[in-house]
N, C-alpha and C positions, 0 to 999 in steps of 0.2 A: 504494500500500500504506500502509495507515494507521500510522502512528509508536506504537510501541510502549514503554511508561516502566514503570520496575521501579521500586519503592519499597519499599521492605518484605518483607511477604510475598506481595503477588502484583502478578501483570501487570494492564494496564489499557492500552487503546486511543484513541488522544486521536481524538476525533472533529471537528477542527476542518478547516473549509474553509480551503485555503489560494487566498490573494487576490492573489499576487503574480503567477500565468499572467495572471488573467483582466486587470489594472493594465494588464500588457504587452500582450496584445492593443487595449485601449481605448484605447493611446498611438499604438500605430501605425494603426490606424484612422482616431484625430483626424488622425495625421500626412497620413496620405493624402488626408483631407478636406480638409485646410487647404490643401494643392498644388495638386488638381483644381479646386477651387472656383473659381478666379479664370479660371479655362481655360477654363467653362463658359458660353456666352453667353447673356447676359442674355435671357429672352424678352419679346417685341414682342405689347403689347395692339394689335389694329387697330381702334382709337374710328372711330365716325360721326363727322364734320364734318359743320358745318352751312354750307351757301352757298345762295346767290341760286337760284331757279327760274330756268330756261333760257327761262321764260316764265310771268308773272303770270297769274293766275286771271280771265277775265272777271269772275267774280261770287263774291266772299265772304260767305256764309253765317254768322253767329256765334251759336253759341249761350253764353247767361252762364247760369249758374250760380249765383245771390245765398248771401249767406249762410244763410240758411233752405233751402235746396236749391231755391228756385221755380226754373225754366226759363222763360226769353225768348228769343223768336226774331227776330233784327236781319237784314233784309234790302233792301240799300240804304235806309239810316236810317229803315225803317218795325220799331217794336219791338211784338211780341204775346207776352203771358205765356199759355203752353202747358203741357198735364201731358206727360208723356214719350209716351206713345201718339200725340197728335195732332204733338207736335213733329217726331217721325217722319217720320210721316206728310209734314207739310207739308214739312220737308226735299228729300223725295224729289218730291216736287210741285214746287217750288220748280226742282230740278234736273231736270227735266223737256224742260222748253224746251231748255235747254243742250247741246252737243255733249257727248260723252264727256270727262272730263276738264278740261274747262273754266270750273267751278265748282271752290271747295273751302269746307268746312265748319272753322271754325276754334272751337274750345270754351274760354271765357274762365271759368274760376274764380276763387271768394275764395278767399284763403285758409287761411280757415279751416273751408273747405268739405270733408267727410270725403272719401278718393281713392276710395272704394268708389263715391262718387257719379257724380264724372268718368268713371271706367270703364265706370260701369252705362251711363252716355251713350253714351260711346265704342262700347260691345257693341251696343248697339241697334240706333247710326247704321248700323254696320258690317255687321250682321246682314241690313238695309233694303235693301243693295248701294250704299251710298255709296261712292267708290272716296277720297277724297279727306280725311281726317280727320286734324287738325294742333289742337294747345296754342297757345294763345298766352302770352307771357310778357311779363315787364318787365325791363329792364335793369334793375341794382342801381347802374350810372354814374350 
C-alpha cells in the first residue's frame, strides 16, 4: 500500500519503489552462491593428445603449400608443382599401389598462407577418399 503524506490541504501518494526487499533478496542469493560454488566440481575438458603411431606410414605423401598458394607434390624426394585438380588426382594414384592405410598425406604450409587455402586442400584430399590427412608443424624448441 502506497505511503500516504498530508501536507497542507491535500493528500498525495508517494510513488517511490522501495529497495530494501529487493537488497535483501540479492544478499542472500550472493550468500548462497558464495557457499555452493566451491562445492561444485570443476568440469574436465577431454583434449586430444598427441603420441606416436602404433605404426609408421610406408609412404609419406606431402603436399607444400608456398606462399603464393602454388601446390607441390613430394613423393619420396621427387617434387612436381601441380594445380589442385591434378594434385588430387595424382595423390590418389600415388596411393594406389599401397595397402589401405598404409600411406598418409601430410600438408606442409607457410605461414603466411590464408587457412581457407589449407582447408580447400584438406576438402578435396578428403572428398578423393584419402583416408589419411595430417598438418605438419615445427616445434617452437
Amino acid at each position: 500500500m502506497p505511503a500516504v503524506i498530508t501536507r497542507g490541504r491535500g493528500r498525495r501518494t508517494i510513488s517511490e519503489i522501495n529497495m530494501v526487499p529487493f537488497i535483501d533478496v540479492m544478499l542472500v542469493l550472493l550468500i548462497i552462491f558464495m557457499v555452493t560454488a566451491p562445492l561444485i566440481a570443476p568440469s574436465m575438458i577431454d583434449l586430444p593428445s598427441v603420441a606416436k603411431a602404433a605404426r609408421a606410414p610406408d609412404q609419406v605423401i606431402q603436399v607444400i603449400i608456398g606462399k603464393d598458394e602454388s601446390l607441390q607434390l613430394r613423393i619420396d624426394k621427387n617434387t612436381s608443382s601441380l594445380p589442385l585438380a591434378t594434385l588430387v588426382a595424382a595423390v590418389t594414384q600415388a596411393q594406389a599401389g599401397q595397402p589401405a592405410g598404409a600411406s598418409a598425406v601430410v600438408i606442409s604450409a607457410d605461414r603466411s598462407v590464408r587457412y581457407e587455402s589449407v582447408v580447400n586442400v584438406m576438402d578435396k584430399l578428403q572428398q578423393a577418399g584419402v583416408k589419411r590427412v595430417g598438418l605438419a608443424v615445427q616445434s617452437t624448441r
